[in-house]
Backbone bond lengths (Angstrom), bond angles and torsions (degrees), N, CA, C in turn:
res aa  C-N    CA-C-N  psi(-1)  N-CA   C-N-CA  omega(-1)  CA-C   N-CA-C  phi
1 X - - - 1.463 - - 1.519 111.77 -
2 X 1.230 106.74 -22.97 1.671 101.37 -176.66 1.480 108.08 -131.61
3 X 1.117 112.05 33.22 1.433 120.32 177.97 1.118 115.12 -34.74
4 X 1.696 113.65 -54.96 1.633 120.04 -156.36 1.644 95.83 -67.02
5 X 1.495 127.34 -14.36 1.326 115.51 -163.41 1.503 94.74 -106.94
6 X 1.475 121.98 -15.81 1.217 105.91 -175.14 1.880 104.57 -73.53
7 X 1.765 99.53 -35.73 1.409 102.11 -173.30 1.760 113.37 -76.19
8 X 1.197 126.24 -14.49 1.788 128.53 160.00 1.465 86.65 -48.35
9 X 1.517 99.17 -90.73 1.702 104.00 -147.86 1.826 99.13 -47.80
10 X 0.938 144.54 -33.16 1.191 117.44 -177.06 1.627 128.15 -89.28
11 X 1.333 107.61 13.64 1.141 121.20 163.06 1.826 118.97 -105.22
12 X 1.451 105.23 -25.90 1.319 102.83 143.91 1.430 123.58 -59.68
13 X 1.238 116.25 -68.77 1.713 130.01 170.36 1.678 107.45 -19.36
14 X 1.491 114.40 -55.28 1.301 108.33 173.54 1.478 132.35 -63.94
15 X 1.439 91.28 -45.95 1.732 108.02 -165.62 1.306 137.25 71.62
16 X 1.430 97.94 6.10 1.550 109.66 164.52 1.650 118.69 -131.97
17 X 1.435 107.96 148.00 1.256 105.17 158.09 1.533 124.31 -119.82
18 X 1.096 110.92 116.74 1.526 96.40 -173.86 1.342 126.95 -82.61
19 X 1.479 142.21 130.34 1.276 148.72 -157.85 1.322 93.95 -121.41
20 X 1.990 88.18 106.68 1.770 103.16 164.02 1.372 115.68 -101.53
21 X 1.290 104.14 101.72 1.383 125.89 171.28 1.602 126.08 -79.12
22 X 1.365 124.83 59.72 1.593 100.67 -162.35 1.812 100.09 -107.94
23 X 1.705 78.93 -159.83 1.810 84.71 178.34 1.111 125.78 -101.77
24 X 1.413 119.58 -14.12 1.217 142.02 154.51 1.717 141.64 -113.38
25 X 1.136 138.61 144.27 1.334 110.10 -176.90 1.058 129.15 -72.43
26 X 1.475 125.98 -19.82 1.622 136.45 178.39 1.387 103.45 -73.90
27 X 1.956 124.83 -18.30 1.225 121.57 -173.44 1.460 92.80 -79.53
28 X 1.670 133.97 -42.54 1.112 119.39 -144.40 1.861 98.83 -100.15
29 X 1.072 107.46 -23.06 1.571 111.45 162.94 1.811 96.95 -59.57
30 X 0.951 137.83 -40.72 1.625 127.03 -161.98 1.563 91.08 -84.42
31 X 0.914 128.77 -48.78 1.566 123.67 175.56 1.874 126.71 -79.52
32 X 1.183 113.26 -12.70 1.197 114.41 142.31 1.147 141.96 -63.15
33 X 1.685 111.78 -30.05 1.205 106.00 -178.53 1.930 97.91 -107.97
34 X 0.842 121.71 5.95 1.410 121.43 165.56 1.185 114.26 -79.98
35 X 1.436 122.99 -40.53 1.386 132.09 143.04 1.697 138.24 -25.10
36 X 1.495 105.60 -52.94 0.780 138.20 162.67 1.681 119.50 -67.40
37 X 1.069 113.33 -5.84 1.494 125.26 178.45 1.567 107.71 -110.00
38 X 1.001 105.82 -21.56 1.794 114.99 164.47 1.387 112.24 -107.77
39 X 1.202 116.34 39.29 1.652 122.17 149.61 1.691 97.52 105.82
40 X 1.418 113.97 -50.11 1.757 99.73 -166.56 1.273 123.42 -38.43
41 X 1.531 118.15 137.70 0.994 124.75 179.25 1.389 110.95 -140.91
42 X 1.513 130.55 40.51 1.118 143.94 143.91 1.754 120.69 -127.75
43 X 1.121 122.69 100.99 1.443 134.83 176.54 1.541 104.39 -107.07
44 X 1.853 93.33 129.73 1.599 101.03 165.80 1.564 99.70 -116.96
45 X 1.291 117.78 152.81 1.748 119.48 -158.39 2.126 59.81 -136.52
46 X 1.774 91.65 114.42 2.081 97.62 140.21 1.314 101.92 -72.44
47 X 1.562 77.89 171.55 1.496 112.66 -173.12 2.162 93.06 -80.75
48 X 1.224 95.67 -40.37 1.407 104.57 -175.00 2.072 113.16 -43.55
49 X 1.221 109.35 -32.08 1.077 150.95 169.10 2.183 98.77 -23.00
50 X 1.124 145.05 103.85 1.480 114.03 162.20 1.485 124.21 -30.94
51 X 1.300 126.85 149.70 1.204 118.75 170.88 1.974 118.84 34.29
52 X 0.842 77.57 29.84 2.227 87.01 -178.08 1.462 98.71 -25.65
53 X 1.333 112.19 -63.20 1.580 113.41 -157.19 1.694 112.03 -73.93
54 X 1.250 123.33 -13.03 1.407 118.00 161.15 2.023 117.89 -96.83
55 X 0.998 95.39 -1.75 1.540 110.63 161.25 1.875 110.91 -64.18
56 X 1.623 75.81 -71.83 1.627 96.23 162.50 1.336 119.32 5.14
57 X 1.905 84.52 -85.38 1.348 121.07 -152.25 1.907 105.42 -68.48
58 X 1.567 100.22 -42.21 1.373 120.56 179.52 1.764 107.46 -47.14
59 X 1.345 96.22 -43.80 1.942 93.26 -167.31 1.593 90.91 -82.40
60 X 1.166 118.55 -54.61 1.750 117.23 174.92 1.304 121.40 -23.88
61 X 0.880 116.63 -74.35 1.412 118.80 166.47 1.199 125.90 -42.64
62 X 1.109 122.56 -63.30 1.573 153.21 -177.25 2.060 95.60 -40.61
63 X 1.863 86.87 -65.47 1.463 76.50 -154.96 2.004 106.60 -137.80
64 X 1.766 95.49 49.46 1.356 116.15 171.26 1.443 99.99 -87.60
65 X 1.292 129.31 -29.82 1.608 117.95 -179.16 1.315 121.79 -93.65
66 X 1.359 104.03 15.48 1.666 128.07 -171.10 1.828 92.88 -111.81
67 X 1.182 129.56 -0.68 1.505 135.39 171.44 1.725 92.60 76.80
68 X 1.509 129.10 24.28 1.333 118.54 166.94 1.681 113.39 -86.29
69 X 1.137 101.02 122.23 1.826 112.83 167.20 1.577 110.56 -70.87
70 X 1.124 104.49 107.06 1.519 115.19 175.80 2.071 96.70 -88.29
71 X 1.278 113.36 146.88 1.590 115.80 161.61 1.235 112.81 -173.20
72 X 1.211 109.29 144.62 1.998 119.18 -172.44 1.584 115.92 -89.13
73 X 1.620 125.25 129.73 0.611 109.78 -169.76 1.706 109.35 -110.28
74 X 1.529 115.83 -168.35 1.677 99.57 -171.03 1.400 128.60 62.39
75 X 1.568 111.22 22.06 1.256 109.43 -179.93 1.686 114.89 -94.48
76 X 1.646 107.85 104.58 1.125 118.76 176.94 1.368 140.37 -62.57
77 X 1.229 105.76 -20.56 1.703 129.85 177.31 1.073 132.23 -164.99
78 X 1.470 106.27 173.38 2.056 98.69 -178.19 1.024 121.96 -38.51
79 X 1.676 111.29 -67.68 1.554 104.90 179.05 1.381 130.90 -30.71
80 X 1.679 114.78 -49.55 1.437 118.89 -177.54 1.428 116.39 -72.65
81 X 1.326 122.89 -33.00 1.329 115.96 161.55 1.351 122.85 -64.95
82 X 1.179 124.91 -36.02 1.740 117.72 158.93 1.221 125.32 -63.64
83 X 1.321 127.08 -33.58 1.288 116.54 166.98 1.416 109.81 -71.44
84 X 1.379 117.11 -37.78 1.782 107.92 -170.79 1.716 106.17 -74.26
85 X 1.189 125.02 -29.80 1.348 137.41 154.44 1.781 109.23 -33.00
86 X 1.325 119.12 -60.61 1.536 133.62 -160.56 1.751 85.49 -94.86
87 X 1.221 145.33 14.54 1.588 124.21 163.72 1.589 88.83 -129.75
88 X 1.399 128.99 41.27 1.281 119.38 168.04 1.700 130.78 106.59
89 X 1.801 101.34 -21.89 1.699 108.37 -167.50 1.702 89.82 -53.63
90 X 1.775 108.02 163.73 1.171 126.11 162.80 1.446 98.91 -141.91
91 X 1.344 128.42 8.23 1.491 118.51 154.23 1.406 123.30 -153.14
92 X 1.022 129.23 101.33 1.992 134.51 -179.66 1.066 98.23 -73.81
93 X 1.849 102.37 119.23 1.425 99.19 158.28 2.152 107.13 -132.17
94 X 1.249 83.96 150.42 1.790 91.20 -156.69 1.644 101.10 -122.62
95 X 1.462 122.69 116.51 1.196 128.08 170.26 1.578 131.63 -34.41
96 X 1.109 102.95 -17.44 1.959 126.06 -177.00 1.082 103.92 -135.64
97 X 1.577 128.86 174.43 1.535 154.03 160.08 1.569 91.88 -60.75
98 X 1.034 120.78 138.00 1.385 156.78 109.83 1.426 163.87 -133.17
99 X 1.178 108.68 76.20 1.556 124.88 -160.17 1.334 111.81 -12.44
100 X 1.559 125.77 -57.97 1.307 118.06 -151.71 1.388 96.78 -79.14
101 X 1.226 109.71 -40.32 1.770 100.83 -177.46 1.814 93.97 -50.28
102 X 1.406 133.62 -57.54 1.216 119.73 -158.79 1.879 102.29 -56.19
103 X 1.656 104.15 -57.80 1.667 108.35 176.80 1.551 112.23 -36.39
104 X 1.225 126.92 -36.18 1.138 111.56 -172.31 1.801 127.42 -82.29
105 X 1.532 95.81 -39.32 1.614 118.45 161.63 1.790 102.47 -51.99
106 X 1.035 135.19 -48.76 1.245 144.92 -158.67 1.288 85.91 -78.71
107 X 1.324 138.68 -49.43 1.295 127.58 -154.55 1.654 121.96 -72.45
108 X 1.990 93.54 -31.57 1.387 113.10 166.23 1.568 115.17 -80.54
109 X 1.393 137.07 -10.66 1.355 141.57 -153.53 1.522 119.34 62.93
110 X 1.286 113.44 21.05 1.652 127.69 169.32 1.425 118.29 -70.60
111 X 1.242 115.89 119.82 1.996 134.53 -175.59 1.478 85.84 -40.21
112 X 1.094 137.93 147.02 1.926 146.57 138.72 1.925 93.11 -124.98
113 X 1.554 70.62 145.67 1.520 100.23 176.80 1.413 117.97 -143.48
114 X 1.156 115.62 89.31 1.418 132.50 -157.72 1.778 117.87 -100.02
115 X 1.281 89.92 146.58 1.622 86.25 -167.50 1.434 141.75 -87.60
116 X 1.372 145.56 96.90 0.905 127.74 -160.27 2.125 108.15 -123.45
117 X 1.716 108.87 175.26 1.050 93.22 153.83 1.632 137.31 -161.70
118 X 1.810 94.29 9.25 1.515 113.03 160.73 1.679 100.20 -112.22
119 X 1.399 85.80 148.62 1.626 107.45 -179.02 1.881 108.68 -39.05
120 X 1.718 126.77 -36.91 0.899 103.61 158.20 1.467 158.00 -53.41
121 X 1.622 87.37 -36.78 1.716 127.32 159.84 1.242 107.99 -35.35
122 X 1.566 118.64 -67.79 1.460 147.55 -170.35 1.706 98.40 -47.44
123 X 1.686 113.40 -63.86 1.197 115.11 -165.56 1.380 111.31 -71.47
124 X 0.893 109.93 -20.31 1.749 109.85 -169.32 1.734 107.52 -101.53
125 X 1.193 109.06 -10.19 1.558 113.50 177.47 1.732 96.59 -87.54
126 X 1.513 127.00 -38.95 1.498 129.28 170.00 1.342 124.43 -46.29
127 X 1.896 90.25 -46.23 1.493 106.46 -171.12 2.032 109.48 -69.66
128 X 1.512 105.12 -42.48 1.495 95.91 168.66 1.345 126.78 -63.81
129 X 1.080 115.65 -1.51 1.688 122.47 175.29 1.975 112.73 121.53
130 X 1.127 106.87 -30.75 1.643 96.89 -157.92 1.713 99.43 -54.39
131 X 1.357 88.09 159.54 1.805 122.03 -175.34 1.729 96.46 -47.15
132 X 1.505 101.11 -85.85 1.260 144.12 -170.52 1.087 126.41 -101.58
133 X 1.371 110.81 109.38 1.753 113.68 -170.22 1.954 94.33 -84.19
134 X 1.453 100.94 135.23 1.226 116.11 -177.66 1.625 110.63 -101.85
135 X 1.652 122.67 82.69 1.065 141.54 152.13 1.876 107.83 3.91
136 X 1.312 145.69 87.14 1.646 108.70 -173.94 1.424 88.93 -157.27
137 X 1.526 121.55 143.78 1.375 122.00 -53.18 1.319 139.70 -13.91
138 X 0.576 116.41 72.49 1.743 107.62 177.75 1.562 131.02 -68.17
139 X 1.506 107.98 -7.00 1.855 136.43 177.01 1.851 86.57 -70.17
140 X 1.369 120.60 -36.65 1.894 102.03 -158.60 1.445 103.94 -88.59
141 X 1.154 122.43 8.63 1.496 129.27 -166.21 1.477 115.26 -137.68
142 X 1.564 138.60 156.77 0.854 149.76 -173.94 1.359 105.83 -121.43
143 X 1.260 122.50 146.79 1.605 138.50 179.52 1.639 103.05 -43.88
144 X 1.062 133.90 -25.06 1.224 141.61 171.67 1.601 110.38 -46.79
145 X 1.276 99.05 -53.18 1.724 114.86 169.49 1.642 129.59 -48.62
146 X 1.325 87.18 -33.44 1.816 105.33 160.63 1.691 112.91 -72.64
147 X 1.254 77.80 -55.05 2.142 80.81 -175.28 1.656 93.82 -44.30
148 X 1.136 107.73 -82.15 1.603 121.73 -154.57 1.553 107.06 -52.92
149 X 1.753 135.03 -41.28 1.178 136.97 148.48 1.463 97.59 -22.43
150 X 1.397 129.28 -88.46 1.505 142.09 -125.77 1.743 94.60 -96.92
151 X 1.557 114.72 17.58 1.648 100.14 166.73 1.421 111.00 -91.03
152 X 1.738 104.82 -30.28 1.576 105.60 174.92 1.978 102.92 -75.32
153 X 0.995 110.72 -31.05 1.372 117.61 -129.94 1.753 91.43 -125.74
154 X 1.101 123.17 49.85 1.616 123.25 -170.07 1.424 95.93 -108.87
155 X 1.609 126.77 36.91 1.370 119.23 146.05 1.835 97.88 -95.52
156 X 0.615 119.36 -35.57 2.226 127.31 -169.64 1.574 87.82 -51.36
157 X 1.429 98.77 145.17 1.396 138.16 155.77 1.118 127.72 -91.43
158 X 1.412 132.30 72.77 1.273 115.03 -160.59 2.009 114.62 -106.17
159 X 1.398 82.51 147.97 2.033 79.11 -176.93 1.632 86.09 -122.62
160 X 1.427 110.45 134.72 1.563 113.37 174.96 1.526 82.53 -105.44
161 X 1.353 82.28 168.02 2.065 120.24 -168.26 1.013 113.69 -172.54
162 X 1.821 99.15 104.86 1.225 100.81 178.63 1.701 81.17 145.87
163 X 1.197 128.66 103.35 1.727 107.09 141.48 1.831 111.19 102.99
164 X 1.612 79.81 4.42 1.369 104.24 178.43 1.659 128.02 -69.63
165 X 1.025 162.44 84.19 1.714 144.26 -125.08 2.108 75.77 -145.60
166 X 1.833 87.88 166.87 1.329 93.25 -174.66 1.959 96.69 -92.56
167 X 1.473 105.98 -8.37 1.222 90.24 163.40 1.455 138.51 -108.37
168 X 1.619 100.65 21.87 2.002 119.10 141.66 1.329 125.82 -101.21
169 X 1.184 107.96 -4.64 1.859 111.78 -162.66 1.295 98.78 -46.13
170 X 1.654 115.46 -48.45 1.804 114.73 -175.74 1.237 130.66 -32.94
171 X 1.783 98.02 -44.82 1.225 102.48 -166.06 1.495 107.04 -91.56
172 X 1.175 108.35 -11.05 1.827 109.73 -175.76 2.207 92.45 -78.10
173 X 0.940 110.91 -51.08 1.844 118.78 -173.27 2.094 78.71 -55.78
174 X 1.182 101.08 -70.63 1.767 95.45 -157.93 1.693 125.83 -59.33
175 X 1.553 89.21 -4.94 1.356 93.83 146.62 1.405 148.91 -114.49
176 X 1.106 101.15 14.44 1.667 118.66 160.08 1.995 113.85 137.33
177 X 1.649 106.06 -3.42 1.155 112.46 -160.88 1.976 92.79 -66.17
178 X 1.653 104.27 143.22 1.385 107.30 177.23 1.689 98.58 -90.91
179 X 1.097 118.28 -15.89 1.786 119.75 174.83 1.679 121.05 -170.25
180 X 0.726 116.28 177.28 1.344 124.25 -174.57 1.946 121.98 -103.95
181 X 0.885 138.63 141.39 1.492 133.39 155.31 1.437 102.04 -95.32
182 X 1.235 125.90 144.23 1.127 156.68 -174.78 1.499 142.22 -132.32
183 X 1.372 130.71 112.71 1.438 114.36 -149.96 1.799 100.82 -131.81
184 X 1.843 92.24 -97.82 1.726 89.13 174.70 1.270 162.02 -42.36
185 X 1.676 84.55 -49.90 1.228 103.71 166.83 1.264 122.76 -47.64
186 X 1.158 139.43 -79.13 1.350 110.78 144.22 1.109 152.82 -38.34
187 X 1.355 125.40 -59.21 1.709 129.44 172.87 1.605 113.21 -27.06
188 X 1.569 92.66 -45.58 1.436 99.59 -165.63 1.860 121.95 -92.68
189 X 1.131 102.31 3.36 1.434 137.97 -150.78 1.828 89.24 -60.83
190 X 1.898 110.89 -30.29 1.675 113.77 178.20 1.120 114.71 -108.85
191 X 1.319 113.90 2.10 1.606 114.88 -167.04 1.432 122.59 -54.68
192 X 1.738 110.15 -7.10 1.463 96.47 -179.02 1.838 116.52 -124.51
193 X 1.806 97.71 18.90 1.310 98.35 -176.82 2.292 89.61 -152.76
194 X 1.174 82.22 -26.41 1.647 75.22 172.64 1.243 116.28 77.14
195 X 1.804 107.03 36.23 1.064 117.65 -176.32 1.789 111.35 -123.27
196 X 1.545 96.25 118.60 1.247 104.32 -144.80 1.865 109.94 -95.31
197 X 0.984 96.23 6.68 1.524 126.97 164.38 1.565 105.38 -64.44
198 X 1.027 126.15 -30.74 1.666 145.96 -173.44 1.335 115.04 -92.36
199 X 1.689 124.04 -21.82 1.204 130.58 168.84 1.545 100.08 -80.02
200 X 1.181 101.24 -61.25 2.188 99.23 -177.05 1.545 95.32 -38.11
201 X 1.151 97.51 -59.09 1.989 97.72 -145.94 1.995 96.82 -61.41
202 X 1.187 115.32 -44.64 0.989 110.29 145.56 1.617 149.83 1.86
203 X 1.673 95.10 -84.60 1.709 108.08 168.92 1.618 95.95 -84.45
204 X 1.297 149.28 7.39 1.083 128.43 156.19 1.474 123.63 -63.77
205 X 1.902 100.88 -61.02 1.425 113.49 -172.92 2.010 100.46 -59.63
206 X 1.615 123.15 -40.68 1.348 98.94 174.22 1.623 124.09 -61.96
207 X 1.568 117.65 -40.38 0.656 127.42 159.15 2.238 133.35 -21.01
208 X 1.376 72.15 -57.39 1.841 87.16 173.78 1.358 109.69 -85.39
209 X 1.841 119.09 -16.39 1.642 96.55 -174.72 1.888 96.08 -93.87
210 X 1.607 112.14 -0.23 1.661 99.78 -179.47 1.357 92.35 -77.53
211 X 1.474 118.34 -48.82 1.786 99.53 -175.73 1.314 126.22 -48.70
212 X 1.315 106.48 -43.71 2.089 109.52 172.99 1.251 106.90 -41.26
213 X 1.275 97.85 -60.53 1.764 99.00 -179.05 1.548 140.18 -50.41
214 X 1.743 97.82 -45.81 1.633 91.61 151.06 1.310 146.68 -92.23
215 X 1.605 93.71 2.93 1.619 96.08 154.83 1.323 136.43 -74.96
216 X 1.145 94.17 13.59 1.899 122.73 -165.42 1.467 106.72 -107.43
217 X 1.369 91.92 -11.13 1.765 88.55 -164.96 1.551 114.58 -74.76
């Protein structure tokens, strides 16, 4: 009954989302769940992704009773949020504003995390409904950009993506970020021996520098 709130707070609780970006789907299923073996428990699968939505469905199943949040990312519109909705997503998150993708997530009680990145962006991505305003670019800006955003604007949730390392996370949490997006650093953590022992150990050490950080808060 309260899913959508159990799945917020535990994507706050974490503070990361990890973005599996690969080139194949069997690559990003092998690094999701290696991921997933070093604690993550928020995965966004793009749409960019092969076959994304049976990826999806694959970790959903697999490892929704394991308290893992499966959610699709790049979802441009209704349609794609209903279908990624019906193969398992429990959170759409979309690089730009788009209402219906948010109307439709909203309609099921599904997390959206929508993208914005001037303070107008910000307000008007709140005002259509999404959860979590999704910070993106977040590489051209410094945590500073959060502070000064969130002095007018300290109702927003913001998760930057993009530029994120476990040795800035501090300053992105200590300046107002409610979580992080997360990509290479891990994903890519085997890319040059395919040793997937390197993805866990990986989402551990980020893993442990988001907790430092909000114990700081």
């Amino acid at each position: 009954m309260y899913r959508k709130l159990e799945n917020l707070n535990k994507i706050i609780d974490s503070g990361i989302v990890l973005i599996v970006r690969l080139a194949t789907d069997s690559e990003s299923i092998e690094v999701a769940e290696a991921a997933i073996q070093g604690g993550i428990n928020v995965i966004e699968i793009p749409m960019a992704v092969p076959n994304a939505l049976q990826v999806v469905k694959y970790l959903s199943d697999k490892y929704k009773k394991q308290g893992v949040l499966i959610g699709t990312g790049t979802v441009l519109d209704g349609e794609t949020a209903r279908a990624a909705i019906l193969a398992g997503a429990e959170l759409l998150v979309s690089p730009n504003l788009n209402p219906d993708m948010i109307k439709v997530a909203n309609r099921y009680q599904v997390v959206t995390m929508s993208g914005a990145y001037t303070p107008t962006e910000i307000q008007n991505t709140l005002e259509a409904g999404a959860d979590i305003v999704k910070l993106f670019p977040a590489e051209f800006v410094n945590p500073n950009y959060i502070k000064s955003v969130l002095a007018p604007l300290s109702h927003a949730p913001i998760s930057p993506t993009g530029g994120v390392t476990p040795e800035n996370v501090h300053q992105w949490f200590s300046a107002g970020a409610v979580c992080v997006g997360v990509a290479s650093y891990i994903t890519k953590a085997a890319a040059h021996d395919n040793d997937m022992s390197k993805v866990t150990k990986a989402a551990q050490t980020f893993l442990e520098a988001v907790k430092k950080a909000k114990a700081k808060l």
